[in-house]
C-alpha positions as a LaTeX table, in Angstrom:
\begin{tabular}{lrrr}
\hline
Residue & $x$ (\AA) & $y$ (\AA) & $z$ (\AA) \\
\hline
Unk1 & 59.03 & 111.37 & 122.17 \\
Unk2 & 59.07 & 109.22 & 119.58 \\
Unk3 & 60.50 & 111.44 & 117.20 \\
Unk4 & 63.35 & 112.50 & 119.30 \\
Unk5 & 64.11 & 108.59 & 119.46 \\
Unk6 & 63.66 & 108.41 & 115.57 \\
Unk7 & 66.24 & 111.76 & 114.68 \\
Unk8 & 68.94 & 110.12 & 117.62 \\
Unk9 & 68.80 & 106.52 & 115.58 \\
Unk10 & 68.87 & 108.56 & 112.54 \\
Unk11 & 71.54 & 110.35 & 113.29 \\
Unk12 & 73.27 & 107.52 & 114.89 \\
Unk13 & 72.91 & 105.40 & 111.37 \\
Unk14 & 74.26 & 108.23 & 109.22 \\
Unk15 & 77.08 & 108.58 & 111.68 \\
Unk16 & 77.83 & 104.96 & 111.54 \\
Unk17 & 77.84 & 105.03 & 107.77 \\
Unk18 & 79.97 & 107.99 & 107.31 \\
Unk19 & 82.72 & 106.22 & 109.29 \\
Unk20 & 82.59 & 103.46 & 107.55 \\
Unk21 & 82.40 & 105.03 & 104.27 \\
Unk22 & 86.41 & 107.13 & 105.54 \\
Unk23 & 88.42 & 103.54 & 104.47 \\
Unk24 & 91.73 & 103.16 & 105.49 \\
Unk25 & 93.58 & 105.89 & 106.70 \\
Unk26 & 97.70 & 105.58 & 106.79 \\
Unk27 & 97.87 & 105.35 & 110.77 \\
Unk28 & 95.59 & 102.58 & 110.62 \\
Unk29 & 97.48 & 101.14 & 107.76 \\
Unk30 & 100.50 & 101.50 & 110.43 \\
Unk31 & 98.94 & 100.63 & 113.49 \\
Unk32 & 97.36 & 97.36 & 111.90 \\
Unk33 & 100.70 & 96.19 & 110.66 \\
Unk34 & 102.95 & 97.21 & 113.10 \\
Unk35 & 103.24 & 93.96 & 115.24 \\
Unk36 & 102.50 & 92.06 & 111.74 \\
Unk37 & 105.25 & 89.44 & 110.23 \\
Unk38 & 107.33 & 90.56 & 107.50 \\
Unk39 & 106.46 & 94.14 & 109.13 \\
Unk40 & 109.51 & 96.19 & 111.09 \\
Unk41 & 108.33 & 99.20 & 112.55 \\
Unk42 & 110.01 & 102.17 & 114.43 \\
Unk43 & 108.43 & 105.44 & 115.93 \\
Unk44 & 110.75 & 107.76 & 117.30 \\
Unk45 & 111.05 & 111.56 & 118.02 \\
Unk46 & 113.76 & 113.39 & 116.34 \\
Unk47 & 115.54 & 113.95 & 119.28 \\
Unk48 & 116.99 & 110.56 & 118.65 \\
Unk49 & 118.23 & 111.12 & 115.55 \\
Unk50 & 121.20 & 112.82 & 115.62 \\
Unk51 & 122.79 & 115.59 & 113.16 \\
Unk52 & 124.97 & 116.52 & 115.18 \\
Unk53 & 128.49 & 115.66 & 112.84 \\
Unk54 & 126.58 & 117.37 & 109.53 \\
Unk55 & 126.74 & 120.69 & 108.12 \\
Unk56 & 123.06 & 121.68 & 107.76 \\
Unk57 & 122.54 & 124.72 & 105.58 \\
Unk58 & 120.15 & 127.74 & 106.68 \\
Unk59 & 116.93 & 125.74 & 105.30 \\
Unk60 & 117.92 & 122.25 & 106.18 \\
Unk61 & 118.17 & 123.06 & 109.65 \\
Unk62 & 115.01 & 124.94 & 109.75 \\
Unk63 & 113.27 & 121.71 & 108.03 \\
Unk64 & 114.65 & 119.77 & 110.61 \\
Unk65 & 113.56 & 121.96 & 113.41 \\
Unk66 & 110.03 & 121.92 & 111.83 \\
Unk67 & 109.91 & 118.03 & 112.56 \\
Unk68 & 108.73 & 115.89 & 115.79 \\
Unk69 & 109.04 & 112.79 & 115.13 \\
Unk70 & 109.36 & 110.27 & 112.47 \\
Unk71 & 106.73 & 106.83 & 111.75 \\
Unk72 & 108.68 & 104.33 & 109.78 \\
Unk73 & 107.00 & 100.90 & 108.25 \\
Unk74 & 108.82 & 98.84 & 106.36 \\
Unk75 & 107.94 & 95.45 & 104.72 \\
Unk76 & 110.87 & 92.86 & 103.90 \\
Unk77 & 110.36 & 91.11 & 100.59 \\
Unk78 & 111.19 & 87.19 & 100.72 \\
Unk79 & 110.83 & 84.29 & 98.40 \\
Unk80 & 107.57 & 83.28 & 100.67 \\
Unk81 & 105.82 & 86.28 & 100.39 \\
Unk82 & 106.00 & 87.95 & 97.27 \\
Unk83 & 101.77 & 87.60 & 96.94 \\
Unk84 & 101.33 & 89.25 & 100.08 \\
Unk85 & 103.78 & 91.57 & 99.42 \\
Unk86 & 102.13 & 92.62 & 96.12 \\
Unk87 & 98.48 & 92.47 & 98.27 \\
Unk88 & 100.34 & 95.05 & 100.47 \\
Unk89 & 101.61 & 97.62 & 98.07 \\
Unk90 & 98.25 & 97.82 & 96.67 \\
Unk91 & 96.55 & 98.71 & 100.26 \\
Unk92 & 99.11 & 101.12 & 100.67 \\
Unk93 & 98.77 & 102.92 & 97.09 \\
Unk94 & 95.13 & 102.78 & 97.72 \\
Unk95 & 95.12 & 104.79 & 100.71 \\
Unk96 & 97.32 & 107.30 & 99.03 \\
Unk97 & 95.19 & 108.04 & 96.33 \\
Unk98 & 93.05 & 110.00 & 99.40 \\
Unk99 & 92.44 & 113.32 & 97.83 \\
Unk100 & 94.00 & 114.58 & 101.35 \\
Unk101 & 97.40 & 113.35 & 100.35 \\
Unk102 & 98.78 & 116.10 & 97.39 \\
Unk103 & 101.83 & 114.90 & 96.13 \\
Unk104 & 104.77 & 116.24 & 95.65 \\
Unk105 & 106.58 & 114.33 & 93.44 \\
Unk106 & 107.15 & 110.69 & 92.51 \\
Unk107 & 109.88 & 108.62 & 90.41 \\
Unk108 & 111.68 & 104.80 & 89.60 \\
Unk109 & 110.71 & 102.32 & 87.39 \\
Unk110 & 109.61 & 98.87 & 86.97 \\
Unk111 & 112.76 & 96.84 & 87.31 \\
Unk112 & 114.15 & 98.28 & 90.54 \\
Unk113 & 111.41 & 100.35 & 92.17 \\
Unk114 & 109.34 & 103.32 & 92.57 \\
Unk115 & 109.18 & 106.09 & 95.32 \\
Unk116 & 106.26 & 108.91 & 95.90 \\
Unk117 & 106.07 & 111.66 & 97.98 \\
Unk118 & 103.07 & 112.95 & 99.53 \\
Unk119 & 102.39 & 115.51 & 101.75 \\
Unk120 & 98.85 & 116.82 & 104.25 \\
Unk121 & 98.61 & 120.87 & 103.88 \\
Unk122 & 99.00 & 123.19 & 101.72 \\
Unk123 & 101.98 & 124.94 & 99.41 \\
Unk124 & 103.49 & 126.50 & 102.16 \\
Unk125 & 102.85 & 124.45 & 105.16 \\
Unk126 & 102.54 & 121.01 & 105.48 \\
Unk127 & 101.99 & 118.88 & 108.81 \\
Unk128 & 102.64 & 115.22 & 107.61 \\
Unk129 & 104.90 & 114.41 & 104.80 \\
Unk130 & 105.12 & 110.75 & 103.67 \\
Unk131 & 107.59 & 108.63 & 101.60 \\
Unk132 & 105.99 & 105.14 & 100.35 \\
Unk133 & 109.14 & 103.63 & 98.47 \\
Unk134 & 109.30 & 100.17 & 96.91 \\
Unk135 & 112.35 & 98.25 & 95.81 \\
Unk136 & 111.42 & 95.27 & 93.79 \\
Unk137 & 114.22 & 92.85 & 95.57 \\
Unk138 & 113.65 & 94.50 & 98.86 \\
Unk139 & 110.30 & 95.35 & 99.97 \\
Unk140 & 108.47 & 98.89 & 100.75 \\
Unk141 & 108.62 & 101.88 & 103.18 \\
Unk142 & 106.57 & 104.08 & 104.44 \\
Unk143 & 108.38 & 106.78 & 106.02 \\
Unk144 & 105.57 & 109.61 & 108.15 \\
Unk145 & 107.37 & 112.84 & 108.61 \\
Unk146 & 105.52 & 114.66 & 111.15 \\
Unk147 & 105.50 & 118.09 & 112.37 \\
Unk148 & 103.77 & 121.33 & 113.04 \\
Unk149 & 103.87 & 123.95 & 110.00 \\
Unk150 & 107.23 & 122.33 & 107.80 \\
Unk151 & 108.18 & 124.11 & 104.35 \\
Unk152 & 107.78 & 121.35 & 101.72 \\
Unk153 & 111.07 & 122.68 & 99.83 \\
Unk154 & 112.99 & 122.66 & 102.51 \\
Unk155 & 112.01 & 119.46 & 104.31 \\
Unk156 & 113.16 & 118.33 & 100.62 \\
Unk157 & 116.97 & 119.47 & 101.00 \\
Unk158 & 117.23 & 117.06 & 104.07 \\
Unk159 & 117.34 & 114.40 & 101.39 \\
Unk160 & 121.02 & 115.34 & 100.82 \\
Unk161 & 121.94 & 114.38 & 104.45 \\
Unk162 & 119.88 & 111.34 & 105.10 \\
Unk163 & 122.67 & 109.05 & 104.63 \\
Unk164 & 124.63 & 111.03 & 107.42 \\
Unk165 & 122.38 & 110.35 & 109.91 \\
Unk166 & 123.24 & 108.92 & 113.54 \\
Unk167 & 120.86 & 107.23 & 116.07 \\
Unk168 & 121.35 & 105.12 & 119.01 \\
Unk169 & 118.32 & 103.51 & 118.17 \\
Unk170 & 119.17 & 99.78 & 116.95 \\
Unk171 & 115.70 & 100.25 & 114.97 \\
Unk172 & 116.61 & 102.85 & 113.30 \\
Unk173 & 119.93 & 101.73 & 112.10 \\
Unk174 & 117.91 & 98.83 & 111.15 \\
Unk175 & 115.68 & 100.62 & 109.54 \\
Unk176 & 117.70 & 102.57 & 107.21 \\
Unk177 & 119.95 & 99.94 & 106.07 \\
Unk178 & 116.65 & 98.70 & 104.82 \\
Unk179 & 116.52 & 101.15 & 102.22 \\
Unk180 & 120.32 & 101.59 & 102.10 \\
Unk181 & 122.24 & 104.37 & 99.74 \\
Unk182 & 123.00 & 101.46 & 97.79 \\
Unk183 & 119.57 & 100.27 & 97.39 \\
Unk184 & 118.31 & 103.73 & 97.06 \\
Unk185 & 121.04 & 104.34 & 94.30 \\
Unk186 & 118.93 & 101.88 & 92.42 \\
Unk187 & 115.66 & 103.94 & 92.18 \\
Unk188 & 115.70 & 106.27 & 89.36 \\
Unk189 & 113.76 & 109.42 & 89.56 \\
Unk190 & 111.79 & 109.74 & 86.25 \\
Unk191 & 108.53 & 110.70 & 85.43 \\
Unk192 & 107.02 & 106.82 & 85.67 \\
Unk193 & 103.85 & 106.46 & 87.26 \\
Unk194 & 103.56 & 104.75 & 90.47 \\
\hline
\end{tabular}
């Protein structure tokens, strides 16, 4: 009997331990900090994002009928904040260097701001991709693309139309113009690390 009772607290240690020892994950990251200050937040399903009044190619419209829903986090840069701000992007870059997340590419520069892209899968199917952008006078985004079995290439020619995109959904207009095409303009792709 007392053996059984010494394997169940074993086992009940190790288990303890080993979730501990996970850190953060990116939905806690978002979950955590979605009610937060300086946070904005916005989970919708595509179905309220509309596409309707853009000419999708072949592939773009099968990456965008590979997607459920989209999990946007953004953090607004102010002149109160900047420490915090700086506090953040480090969490965030932390939990991205997961070996889970491969990337699939990543760009900017110091003076106006970096972007990565990161994906859960493999070369030919992915089920998460995520955009962690950061413009120096803005703030950052995290942008969770989720979906069941998307093509990384051609969830990658829906960048062309993102600035045609429609919603309803005063959060998501919101959201966007947080990372405008203006502001995005800004964000070189090079080969810079992030």
């Amino acid at each position: 009997m007392q053996s059984i009772k010494n394997v169940v607290m074993t086992t009940i240690l190790v288990l303890t331990l080993w979730s501990c020892d996970q850190g953060a994950s990116l939905q806690s990251y978002y979950v955590n900090n979605q009610e937060t200050p300086n946070f904005i937040s916005v989970d919708i399903p595509l179905s309220f994002v509309s596409l309707e009044h853009v000419e999708l190619t072949e592939d773009q419209q099968d990456a965008y009928d590979s997607i459920d829903k989209l999990n946007m986090l953004g953090y607004t840069l102010d002149d109160d904040n900047e420490e915090e701000y700086r506090a953040e992007v480090a969490k965030v870059r932390e939990i991205l260097k997961d070996e889970k997340y491969e990337e699939l590419f990543r760009g900017g520069n110091n003076k106006d701001g970096r972007v990565i892209v990161k994906y859960i899968g493999d070369d030919t199917t992915i089920d998460e991709l995520i955009v962690f952008g950061n413009a120096t006078d803005r703030g950052f985004a995290i942008i969770r693309v989720l979906g069941d079995k998307m093509n990384p290439s051609k969830i990658m020619k829906l960048g062309n139309v993102i600035d045609q995109i429609q919603s309803e959904e005063n959060a998501v207009q919101d959201f966007m113009e947080f990372f405008s095409p203006a502001a995005a303009a800004k964000v070189e792709l090079d080969s810079l690390d992030m």
